[in-house]
C-alpha positions as CSV (number, residue, x, y, z in Angstrom):
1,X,-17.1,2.7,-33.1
2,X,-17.8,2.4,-36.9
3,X,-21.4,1.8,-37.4
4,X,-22.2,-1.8,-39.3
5,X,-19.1,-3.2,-37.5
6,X,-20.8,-5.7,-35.8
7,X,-19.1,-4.8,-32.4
8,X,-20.9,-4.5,-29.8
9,X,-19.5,-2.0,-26.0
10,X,-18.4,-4.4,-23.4
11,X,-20.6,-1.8,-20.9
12,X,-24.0,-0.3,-22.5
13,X,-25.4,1.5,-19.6
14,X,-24.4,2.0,-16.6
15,X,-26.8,-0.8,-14.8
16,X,-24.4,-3.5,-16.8
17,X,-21.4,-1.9,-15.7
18,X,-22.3,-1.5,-12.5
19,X,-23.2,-5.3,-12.4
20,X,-19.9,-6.5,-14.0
21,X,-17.8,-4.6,-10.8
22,X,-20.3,-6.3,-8.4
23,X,-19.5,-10.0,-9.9
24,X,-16.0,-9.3,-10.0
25,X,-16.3,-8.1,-6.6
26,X,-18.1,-11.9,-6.0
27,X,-14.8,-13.4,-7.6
28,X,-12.6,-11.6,-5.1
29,X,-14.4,-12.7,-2.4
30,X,-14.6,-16.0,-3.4
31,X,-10.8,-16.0,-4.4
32,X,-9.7,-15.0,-1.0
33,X,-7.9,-12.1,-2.2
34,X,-6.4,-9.5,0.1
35,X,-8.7,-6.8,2.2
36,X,-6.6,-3.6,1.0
37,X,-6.2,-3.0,-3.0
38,X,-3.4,-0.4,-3.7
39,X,-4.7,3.1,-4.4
40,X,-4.5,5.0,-7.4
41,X,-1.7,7.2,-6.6
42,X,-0.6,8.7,-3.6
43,X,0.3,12.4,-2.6
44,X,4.1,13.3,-1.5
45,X,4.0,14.3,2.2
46,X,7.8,16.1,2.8
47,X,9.3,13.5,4.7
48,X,11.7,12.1,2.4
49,X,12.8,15.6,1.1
50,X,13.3,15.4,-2.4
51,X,11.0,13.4,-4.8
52,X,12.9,13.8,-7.9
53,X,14.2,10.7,-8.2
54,X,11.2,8.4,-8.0
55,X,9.7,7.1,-10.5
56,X,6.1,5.4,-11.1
57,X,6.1,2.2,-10.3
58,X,5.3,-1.3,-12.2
59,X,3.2,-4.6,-10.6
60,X,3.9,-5.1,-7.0
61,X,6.0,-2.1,-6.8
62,X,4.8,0.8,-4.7
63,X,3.5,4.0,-6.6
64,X,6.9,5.8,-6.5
65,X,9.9,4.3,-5.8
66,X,13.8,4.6,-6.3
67,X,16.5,1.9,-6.2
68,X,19.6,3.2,-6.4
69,X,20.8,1.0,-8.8
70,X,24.7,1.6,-7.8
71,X,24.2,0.5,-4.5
72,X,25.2,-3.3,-3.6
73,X,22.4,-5.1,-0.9
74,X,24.9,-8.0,-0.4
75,X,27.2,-5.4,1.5
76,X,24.9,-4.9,4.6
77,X,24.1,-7.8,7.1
78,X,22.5,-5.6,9.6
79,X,19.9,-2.7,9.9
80,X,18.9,0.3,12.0
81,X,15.9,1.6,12.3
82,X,14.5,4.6,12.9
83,X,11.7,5.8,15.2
84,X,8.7,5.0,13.2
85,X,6.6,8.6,12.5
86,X,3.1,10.0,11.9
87,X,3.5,12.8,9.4
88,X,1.1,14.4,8.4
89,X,1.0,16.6,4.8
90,X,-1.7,19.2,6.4
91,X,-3.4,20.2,9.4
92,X,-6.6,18.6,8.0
93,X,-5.3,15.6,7.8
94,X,-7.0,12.9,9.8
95,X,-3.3,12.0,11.6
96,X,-3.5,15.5,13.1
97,X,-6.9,14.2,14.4
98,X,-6.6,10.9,16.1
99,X,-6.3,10.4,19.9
100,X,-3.1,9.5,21.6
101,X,-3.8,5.9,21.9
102,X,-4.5,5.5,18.1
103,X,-1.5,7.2,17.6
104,X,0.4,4.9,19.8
105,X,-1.3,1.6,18.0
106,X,0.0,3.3,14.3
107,X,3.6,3.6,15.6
108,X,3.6,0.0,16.7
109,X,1.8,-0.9,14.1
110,X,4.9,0.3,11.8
111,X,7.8,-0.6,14.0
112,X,6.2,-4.5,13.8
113,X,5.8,-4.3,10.1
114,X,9.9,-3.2,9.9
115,X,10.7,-5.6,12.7
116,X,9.1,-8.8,10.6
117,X,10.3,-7.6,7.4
118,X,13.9,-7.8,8.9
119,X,13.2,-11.0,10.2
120,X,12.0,-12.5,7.1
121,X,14.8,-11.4,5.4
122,X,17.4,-12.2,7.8
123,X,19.2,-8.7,8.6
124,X,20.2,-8.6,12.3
125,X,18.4,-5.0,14.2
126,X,21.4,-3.0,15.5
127,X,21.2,0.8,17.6
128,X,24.9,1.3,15.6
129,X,25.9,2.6,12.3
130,X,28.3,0.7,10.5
131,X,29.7,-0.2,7.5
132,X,27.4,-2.9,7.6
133,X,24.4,-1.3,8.5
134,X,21.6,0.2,6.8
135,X,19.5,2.3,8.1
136,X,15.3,2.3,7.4
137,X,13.3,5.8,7.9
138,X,9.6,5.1,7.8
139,X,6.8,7.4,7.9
140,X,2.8,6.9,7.9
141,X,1.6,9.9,6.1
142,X,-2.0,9.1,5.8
143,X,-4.2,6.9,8.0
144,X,-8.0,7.1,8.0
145,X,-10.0,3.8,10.1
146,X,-13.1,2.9,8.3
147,X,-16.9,3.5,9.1
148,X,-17.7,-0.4,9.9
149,X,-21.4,0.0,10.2
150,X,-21.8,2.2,7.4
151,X,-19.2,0.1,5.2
152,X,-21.5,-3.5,6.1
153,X,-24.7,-1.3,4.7
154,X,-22.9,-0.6,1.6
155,X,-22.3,-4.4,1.1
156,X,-25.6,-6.0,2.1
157,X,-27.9,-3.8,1.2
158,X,-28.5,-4.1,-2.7
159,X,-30.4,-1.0,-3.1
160,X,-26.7,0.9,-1.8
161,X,-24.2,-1.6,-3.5
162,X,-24.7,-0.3,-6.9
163,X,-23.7,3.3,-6.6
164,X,-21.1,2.6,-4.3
165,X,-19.5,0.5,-6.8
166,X,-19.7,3.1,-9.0
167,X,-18.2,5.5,-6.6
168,X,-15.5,3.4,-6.2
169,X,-15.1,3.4,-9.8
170,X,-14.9,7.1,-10.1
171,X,-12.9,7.3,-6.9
172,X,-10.5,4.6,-6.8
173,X,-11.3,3.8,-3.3
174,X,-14.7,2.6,-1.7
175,X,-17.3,4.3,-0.2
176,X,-16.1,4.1,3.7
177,X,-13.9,2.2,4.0
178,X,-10.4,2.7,5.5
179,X,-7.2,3.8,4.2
180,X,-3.5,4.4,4.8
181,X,-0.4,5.2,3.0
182,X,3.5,5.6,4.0
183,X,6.9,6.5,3.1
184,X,10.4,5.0,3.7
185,X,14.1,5.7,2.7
186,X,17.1,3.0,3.4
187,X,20.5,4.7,3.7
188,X,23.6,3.9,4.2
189,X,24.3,4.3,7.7
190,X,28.0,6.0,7.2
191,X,27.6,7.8,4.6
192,X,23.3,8.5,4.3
193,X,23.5,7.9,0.5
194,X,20.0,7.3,-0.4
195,X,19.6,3.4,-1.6
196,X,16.1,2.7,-1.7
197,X,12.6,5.0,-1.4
198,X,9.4,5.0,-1.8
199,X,5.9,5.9,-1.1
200,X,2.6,4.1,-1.5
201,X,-1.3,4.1,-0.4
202,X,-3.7,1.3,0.0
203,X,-7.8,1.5,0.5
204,X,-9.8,-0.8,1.7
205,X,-12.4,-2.6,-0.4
206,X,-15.9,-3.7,0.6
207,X,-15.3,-6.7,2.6
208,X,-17.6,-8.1,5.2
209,X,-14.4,-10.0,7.1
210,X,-13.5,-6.6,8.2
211,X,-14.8,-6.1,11.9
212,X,-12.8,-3.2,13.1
213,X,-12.7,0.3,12.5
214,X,-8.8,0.0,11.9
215,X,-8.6,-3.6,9.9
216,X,-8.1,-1.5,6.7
217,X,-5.7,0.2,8.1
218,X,-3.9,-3.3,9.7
219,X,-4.0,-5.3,6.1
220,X,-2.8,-2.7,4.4
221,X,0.4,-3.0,6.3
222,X,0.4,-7.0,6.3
223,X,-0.1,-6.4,2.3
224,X,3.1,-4.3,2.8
225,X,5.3,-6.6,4.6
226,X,4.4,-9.5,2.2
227,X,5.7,-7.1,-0.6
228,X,8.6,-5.8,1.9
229,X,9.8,-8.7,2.9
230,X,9.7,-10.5,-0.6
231,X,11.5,-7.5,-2.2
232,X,14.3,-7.5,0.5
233,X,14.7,-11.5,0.2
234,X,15.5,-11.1,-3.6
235,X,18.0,-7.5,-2.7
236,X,20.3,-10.4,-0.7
237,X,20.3,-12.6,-3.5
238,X,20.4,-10.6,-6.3
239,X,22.8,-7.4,-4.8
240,X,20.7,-4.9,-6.6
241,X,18.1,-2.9,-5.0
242,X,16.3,-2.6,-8.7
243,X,13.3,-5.1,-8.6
244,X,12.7,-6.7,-11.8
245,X,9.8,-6.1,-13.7
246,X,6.8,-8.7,-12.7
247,X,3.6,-8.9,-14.4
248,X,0.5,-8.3,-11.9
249,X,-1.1,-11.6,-10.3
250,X,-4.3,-12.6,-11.0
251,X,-5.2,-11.1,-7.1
252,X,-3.7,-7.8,-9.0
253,X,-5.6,-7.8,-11.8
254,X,-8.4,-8.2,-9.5
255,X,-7.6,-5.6,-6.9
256,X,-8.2,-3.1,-9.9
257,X,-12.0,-3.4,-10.5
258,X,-13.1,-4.1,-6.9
259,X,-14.8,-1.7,-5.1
């Protein structure tokens, strides 16, 4: 900044700045805004092979994505889907490290998501390829459930609020709280020509509504769905799989300062 400007920095110390993520954090609350916030970007796990055709993506889109933009949605009525799958990028990974009946809850956790999304959108579930029939791959490639006694600390407790929000600032995501983050492919059942992918992440913010160890975990996929389900609606009516570009909402704008 020029000196005798006359401007002043929006944040002057870190006290102020801290203090304008905890109002805005008030605002979400008050708002009603959604539990999960997407992340910042999100690490490719394998599981859809090659990445090279994703791009970055723009306001509700997921963080990579391809839409094949030769490919004609109107042309399939009906969908398969594939055995939804843990897969995990390393053997650190906190998939590698939950019990069977967590593992168990995740799966149906995914095949629900896909089963409501089809619903919504009015394509008929078939165990059949064809030429008809698309068929959905999905993957959960990260999936951590949050510390719920440590995460209510960080929200009542003033004295631990302030630098968590500035963790959360440094970190995208935080301080406890839950996470998860998937992958998914539609194909062509006949041929397997690639028509849609993508791969996203969402974190959990500092919410007191959120009970559960796994709730993170569980709104992140209800966020997905909404956005699923929506997208897929507009590929029947539209024919292309090529979402157009949408400003972010106000809950959007939102989502990207809360902690």
């Amino acid at each position: 900044m020029e000196q005798g400007s006359g401007e002043m920095p929006l944040f002057h110390d870190s006290s102020s700045r801290t203090g304008a993520l905890l109002a805005v954090a008030a605002v979400a609350c008050l708002c009603g805004c959604s539990a999960t916030k997407q992340a910042r970007d999100v690490e490719p796990s394998g599981f859809l092979g090659s990445y090279s055709s994703l791009r970055k993506g723009k306001g509700e889109e997921p963080l990579l994505v391809y839409a094949n933009p030769a490919a004609d949605c109107r042309k399939y009525t009906k969908v398969m889907i594939d055995p939804v799958t843990l897969w995990a990028k390393s053997g650190d990974s906190w998939l590698q490290k939950l019990e069977p009946k967590d593992r168990d809850m995740l799966r149906k956790l995914g095949t629900d998501t896909l089963l409501d999304v089809m619903n919504k959108a009015r394509f008929e579930v078939v165990s059949r390829p064809g030429p008809d029939v698309m068929r959905v791959r999905l993957a959960l490639t990260e999936a951590e459930k949050a510390n719920v006694l440590l995460k209510e600390g960080t929200v009542l407790a003033p004295y631990v609020t302030a630098p968590a929000a500035l963790y959360s600032e440094t970190t995208g995501q935080a301080l406890f709280t839950g996470d998860a983050a998937f992958e998914l492919e539609i194909l062509d059942s006949l041929t397997g020509q690639r028509m849609y992918a993508a791969a996203d992440k969402r974190v959990g913010k500092l919410d007191v509504r959120d009970f559960h160890e796994w709730d993170d975990v569980k709104e992140a996929f209800k966020s997905w769905g909404e956005r699923g389900a929506r997208r897929l609606v507009q590929c029947r009516m539209t024919g292309s799989f090529v979402s157009s570009p949408k400003e972010q909402s106000f809950e959007e704008k939102i989502d990207d300062n809360v902690p």
